[in-house]
C-alpha atoms as one frame of an Amber mdcrd trajectory, in Angstrom:
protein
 -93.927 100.181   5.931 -96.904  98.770   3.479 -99.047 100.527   5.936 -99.826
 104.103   5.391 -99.848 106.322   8.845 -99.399 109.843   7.911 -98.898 110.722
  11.303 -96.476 108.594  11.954 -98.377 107.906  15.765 -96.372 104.946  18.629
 -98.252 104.830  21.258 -95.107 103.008  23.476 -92.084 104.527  21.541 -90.582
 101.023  20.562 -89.597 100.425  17.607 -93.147  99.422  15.936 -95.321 102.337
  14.954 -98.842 101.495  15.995-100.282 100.483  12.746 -97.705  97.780  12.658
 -97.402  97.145  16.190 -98.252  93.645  17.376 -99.011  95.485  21.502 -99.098
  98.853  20.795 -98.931  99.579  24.692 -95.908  97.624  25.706 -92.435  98.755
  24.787 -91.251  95.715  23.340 -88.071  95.932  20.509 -89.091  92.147  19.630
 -92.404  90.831  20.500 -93.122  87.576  21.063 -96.100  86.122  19.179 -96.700
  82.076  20.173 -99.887  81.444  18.371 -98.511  83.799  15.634-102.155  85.526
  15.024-100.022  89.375  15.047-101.336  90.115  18.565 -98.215  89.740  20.414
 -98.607  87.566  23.642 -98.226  90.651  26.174-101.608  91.741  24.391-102.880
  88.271  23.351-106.101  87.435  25.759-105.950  83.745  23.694-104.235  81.099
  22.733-105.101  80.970  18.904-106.401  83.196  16.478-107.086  87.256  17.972
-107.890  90.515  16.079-107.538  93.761  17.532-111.474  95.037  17.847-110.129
  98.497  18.711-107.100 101.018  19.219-107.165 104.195  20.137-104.366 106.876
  21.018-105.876 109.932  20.745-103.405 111.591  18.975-106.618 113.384  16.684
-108.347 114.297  19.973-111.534 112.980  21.125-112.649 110.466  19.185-116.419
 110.750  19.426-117.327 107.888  21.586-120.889 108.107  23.447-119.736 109.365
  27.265-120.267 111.748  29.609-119.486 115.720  29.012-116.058 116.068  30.789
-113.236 114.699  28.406-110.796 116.709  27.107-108.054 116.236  24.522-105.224
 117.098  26.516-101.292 116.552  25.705-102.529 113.512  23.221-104.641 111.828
  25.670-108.225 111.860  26.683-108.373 113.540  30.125-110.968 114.264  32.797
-111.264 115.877  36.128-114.193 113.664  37.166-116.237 115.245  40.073-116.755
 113.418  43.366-120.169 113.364  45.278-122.600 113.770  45.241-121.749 113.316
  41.126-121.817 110.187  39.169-118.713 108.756  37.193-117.252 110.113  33.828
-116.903 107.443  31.109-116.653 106.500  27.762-118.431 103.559  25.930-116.482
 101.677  23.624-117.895 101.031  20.179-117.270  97.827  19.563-120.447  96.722
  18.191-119.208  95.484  14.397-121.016  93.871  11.546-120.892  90.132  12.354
-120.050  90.537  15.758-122.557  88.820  18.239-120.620  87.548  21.339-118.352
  89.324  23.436-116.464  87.275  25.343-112.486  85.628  25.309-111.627  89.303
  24.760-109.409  91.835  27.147-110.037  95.510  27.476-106.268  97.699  28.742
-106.398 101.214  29.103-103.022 103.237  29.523-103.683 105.839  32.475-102.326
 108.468  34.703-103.830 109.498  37.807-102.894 113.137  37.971-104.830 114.088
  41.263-107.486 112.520  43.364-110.674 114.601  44.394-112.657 115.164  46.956
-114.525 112.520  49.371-113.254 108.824  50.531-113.663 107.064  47.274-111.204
 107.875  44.008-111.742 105.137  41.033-110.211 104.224  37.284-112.084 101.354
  35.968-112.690  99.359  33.078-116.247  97.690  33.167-118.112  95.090  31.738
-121.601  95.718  31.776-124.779  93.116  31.638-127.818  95.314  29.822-129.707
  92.321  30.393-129.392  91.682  34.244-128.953  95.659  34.989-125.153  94.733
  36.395-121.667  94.863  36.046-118.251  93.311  36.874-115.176  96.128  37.588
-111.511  95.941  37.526-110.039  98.893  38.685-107.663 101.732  40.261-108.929
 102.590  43.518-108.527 104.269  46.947-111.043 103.551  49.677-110.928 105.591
  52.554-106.907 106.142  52.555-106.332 102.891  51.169-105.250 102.430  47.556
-105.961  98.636  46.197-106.390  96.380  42.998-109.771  95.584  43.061-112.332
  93.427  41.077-115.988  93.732  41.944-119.739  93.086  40.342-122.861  94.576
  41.894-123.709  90.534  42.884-121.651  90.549  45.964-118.052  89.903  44.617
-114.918  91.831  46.445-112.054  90.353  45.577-109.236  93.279  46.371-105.435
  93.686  47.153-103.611  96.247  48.479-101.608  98.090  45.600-100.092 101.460
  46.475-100.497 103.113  42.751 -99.009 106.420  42.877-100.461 109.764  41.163
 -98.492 110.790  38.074 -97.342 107.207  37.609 -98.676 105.691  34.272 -99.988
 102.099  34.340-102.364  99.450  32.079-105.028  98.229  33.749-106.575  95.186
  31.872-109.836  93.621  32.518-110.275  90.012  30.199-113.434  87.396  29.902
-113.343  83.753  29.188-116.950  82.950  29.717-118.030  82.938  33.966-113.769
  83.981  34.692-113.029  87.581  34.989-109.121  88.560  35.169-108.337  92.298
  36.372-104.933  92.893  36.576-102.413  96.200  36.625 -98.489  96.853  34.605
 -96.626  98.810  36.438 -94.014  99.888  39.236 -94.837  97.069  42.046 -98.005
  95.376  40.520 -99.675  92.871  42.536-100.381  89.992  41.099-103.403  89.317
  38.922-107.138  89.266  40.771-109.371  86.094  38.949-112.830  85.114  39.921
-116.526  84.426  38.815-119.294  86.344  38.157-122.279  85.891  36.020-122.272
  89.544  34.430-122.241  88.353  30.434-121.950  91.636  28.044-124.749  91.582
  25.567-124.099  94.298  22.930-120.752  96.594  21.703-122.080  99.143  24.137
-121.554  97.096  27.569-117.376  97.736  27.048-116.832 101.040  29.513-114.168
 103.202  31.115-114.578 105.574  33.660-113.610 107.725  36.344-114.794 108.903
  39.853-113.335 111.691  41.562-109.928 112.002  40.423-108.236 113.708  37.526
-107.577 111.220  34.735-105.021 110.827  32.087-106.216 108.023  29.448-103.297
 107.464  27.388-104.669 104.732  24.725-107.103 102.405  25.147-107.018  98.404
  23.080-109.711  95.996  22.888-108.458  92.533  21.961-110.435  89.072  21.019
-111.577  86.593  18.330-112.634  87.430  15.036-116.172  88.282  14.195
């Protein structure tokens, strides 16, 4: 209430509006908050002091973020038909570069997404990534079918595979959350029959706001809200 929000915008439809909202993206009519930093603990990638570094629910439309040409402001989301082959992926880069803000790392990335419809060829992908400008590399959590198969799976471009099946169904929403504590990547899904989480190593380290990305590869995608959560600058 000491918060103006002329549009009044919830994201989940609990009883916190989003400006007040300790987890904007999970329904929760009392949040728990353990480290009591107002990042409620579904949210919270830390134990101890966490900011929000960005929300977003599109209920303005687009909000300007450098990407590819595709988005659309559709029924208050950002949605794409992403192309398959011989195309590359549509995405979004997150601005998260702030004043004072150097490292990025101890920090979790969760999109809210709907699969609509897959597209053509073997491979159909919703992924958050982590990018390495540095090194030329990245480390994936995401969505995927491969060849018939639909799976959980966390990946770099160094050789790590570390997948489980996960039979994600189209218009079914789910959060897909991607978190870094240094070398330890965590990808892991809410939603109707999640697996449990995928963890491993990789030695991807983003270097600037810019190396924070979402995108899509042959399927029509529904990206609901998107929250990037870590320590203060």
């Amino acid at each position: 209430p000491n918060n103006k929000n002329a549009d009044q915008s919830n994201e989940d439809a609990d009883p916190f509006g989003d400006r007040c909202d300790p987890c904007p993206q999970i329904a929760d009519g009392a949040i728990a908050d353990k480290d009591g930093d107002h990042i409620g603990d579904a949210c919270d990638p830390n134990a101890g002091a966490d900011v929000s570094w960005l929300f977003e629910g599109f209920h303005a439309g687009l909000p300007g973020w450098p990407g590819s040409n595709l988005w659309q402001a559709v029924n208050d989301a950002a949605q794409v038909d992403a192309p398959g082959p011989p195309a590359d992926v549509e995405y979004f880069d997150l601005p998260l570069t702030r004043q004072g803000r150097s490292t990025f790392d101890h920090y979790s990335t969760s999109i809210a997404v709907t699969v609509t419809a897959i597209g053509p060829g073997t491979e159909h992908e919703i992924a958050v990534e982590y990018d390495d400008s540095t090194i030329d590399r990245g480390i994936v959590c995401e969505l995927a079918e491969e060849s018939g198969q639909r799976i959980l799976w966390l990946n770099d471009d160094s050789g790590l595979d570390n997948r489980v099946p996960f039979a994600w169904t189209n218009n079914t929403p789910y959060l897909l959350r991607l978190t870094r504590h240094g070398a330890n990547y965590t990808c892991e899904v809410l939603g109707p029959n999640a697996p449990a989480p995928l963890t491993a190593t990789s030695a991807v380290i983003p270097r600037t706001g810019a190396d924070t990305v979402v995108w899509a590869f042959s399927a029509t995608v529904r990206l609901r809200s998107v929250s990037v959560v870590g320590p203060p600058p």
